[in-house]
C-alpha positions in Angstrom: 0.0 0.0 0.0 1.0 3.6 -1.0 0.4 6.7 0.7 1.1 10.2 -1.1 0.6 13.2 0.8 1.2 16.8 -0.7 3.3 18.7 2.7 4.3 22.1 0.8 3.4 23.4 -2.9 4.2 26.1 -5.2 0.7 27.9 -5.9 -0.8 27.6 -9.1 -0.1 29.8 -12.1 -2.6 32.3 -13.5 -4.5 31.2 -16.4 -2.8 34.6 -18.0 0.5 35.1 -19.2 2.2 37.9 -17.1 5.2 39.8 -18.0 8.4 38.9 -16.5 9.2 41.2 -12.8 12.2 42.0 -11.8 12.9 40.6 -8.0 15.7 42.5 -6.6 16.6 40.3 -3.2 13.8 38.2 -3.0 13.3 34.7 -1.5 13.4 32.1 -3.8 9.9 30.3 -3.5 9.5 27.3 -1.7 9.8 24.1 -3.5 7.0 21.4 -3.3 7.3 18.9 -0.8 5.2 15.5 -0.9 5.6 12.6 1.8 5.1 9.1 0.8 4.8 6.0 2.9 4.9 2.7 1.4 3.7 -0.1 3.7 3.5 -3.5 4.5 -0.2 -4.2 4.9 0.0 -7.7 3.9 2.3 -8.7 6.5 1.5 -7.3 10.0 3.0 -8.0 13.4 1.5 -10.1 15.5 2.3 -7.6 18.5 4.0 -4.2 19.3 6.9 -6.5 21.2 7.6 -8.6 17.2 7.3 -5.4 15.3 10.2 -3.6 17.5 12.2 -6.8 17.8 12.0 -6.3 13.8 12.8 -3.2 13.3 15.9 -3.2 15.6 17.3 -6.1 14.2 16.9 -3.9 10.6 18.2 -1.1 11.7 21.4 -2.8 12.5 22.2 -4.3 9.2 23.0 -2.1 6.1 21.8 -4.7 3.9 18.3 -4.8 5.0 18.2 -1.0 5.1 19.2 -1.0 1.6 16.5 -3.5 0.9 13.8 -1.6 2.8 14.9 1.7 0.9 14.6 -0.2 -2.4 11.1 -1.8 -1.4 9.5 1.7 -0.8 11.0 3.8 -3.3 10.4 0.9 -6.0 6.4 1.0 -5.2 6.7 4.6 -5.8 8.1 4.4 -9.1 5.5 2.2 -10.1 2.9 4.7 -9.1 4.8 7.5 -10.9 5.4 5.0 -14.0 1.3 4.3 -14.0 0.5 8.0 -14.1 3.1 8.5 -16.1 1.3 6.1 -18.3 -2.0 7.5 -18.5 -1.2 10.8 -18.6 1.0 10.1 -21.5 4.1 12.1 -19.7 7.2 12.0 -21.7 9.2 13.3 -18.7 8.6 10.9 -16.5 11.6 9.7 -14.8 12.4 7.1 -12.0 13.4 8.0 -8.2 16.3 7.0 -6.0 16.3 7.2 -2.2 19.0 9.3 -2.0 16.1 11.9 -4.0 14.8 11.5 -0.3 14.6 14.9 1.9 14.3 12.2 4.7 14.1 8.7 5.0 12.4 6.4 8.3 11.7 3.1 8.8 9.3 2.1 11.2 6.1 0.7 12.1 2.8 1.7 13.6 -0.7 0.8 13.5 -3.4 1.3 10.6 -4.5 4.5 11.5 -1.0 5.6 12.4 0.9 5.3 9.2 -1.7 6.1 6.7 -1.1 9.5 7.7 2.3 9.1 7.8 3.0 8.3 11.3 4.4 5.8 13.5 4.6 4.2 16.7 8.0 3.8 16.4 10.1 5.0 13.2 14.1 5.8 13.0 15.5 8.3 10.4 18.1 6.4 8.2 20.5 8.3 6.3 20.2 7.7 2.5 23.7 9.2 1.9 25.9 7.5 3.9 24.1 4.5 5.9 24.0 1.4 3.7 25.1 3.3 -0.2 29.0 2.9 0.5 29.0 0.1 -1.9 27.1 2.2 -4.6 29.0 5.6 -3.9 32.3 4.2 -3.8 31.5 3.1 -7.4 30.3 5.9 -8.2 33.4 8.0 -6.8 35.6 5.5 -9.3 33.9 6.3 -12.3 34.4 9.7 -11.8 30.9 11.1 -13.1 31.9 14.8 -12.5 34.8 14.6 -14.7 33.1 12.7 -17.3 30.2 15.3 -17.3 32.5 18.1 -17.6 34.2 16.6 -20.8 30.7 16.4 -21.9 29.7 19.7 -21.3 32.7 20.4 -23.0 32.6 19.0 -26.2 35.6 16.9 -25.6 33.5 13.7 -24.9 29.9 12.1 -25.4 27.1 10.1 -24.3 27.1 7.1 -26.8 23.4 5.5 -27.6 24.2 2.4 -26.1 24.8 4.2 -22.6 21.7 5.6 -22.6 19.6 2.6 -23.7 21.4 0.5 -21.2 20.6 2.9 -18.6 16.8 2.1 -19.5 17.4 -1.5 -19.3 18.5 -1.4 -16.1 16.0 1.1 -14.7 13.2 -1.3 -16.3 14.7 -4.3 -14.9 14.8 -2.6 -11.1 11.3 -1.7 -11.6 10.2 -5.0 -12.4 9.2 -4.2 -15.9 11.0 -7.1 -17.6 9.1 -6.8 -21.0 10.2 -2.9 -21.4 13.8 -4.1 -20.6 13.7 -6.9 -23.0 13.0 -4.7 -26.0 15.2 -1.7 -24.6 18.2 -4.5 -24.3 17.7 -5.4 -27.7 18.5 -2.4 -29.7 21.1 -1.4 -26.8 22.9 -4.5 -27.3 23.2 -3.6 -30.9 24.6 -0.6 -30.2 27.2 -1.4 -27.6 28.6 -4.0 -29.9 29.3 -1.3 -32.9 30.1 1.8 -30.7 32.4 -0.2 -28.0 34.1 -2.6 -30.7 37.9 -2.4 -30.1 37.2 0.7 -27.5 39.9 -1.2 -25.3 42.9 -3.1 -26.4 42.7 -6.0 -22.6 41.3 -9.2 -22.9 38.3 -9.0 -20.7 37.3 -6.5 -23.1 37.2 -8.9 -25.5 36.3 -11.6 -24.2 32.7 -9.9 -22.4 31.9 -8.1 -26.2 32.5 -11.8 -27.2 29.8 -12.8 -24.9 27.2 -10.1 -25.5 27.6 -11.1 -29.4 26.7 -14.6 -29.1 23.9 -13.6 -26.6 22.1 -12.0 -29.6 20.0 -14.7 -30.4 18.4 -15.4 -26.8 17.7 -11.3 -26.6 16.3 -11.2 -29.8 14.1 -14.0 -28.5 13.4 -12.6 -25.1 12.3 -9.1 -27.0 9.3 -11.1 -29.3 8.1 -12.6 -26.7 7.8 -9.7 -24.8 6.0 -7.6 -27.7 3.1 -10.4 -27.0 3.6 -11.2 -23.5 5.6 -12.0 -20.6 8.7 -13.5 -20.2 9.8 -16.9 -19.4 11.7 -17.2 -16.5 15.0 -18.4 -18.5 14.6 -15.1 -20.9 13.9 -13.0 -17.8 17.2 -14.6 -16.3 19.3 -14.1 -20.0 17.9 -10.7 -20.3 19.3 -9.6 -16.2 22.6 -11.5 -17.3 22.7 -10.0 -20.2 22.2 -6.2 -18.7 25.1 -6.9 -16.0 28.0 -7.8 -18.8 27.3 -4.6 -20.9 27.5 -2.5 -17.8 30.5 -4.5 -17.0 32.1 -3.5 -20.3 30.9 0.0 -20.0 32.5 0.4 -16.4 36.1 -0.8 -17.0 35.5 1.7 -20.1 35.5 4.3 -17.7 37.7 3.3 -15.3 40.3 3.0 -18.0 39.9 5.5 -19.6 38.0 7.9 -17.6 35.0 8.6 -20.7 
């Protein structure tokens, strides 16, 4: 169960167009502010003593933070995808918890958290607790140095990239058909634009791999135009995604683009 709540937002705009004014050491306006809770209602505690026996034993391990972080934010996406959806957004994009203002975990009764309180909740920090795995990644890739040759002109974003990106955001959303077709065309393009980007053997031997995998993600990508996937092609399309961000990583570790 979802719960979206609407804290702070910026007023409407007039229905007329008004001339630009000149603000001369003004406030910036407030920024909207929603607060979402995403909760467990098909597994409830069978007293306030297992639910806080629960939720210390979380709090103490990364890994289930990171797993509870992923749970909640994930069921938001798929709200945001679904109105994204029917609304026919373009712009729709998907959410991280470090997007979060502030993050708890906690439990409370029915009343209690479907308006976004708790008996008992902790703040977790989504920037430091549980993401030193991901950030340290992240901090070896070296994004800001790699955007700023972008902005630059002295590098770019090559298709592949950005329809691997997809992939992987579809897969972590559970959408295995969308990732299926994104992988196909994005496999395609990873084995033209990275042929011979690296002269080391894992290089070669991973764009070795992708190319003989073209006949199973071809597969997996009809049958998702008609339906789902079977488990296998689920399974070749996830393996499939990990190698070309493999190949895309040491890219950028090596040489820094």
């Amino acid at each position: 169960m979802l719960v979206v709540e609407t804290l702070s937002a910026i007023p409407a705009p007039g229905r007329r167009r008004r001339r630009p004014r000149e603000e001369e050491g003004s406030a910036p306006p407030s920024l909207p502010l929603a607060r979402t809770t995403s909760i467990r209602a098909w597994e409830p505690f069978e007293s306030v003593e297992a639910a806080d026996a629960w939720l210390t034993a979380a709090l103490a391990s990364e890994e289930t933070i990171d797993e509870l972080l992923a749970e909640g934010v994930a069921l938001l996406n798929r709200a945001l995808h679904a109105q994204a959806a029917a609304g026919l957004d373009p712009e729709f994009h998907e959410l991280s918890p470090r997007a979060a203002v502030v993050a708890r975990i906690g439990y409370g009764s029915g009343e209690e958290v479907a308006s976004g309180r708790f008996t008992r909740a902790d703040r977790v920090d989504v920037h430091t607790s549980g993401l030193s795995r991901r950030r340290a990644r992240e901090e070896q890739l070296r994004p800001q140095e790699r955007v700023a040759a972008v902005l630059g002109g002295r590098d770019r974003i090559d298709a592949c990239e950005t329809l691997l990106l997809r992939a992987r955001a579809d897969l972590d959303a559970g959408r295995e058909r969308e990732a299926a077709l994104q992988l196909r065309v994005g496999l395609e393009a990873i084995l033209v634009e990275l042929a011979g980007a690296l002269a080391e053997p894992d290089h070669g031997v991973d764009m070795a791999e992708l190319a003989g995998r073209r006949k199973e993600v071809g597969e997996a990508a009809e049958a998702a135009i008609t339906g789902a996937l079977e488990p296998e092609q689920a399974d070749a399309v996830a393996e499939t995604v990990a190698i070309a961000e493999r190949v895309l990583r040491r890219r950028r570790v090596l040489h820094g683009g």
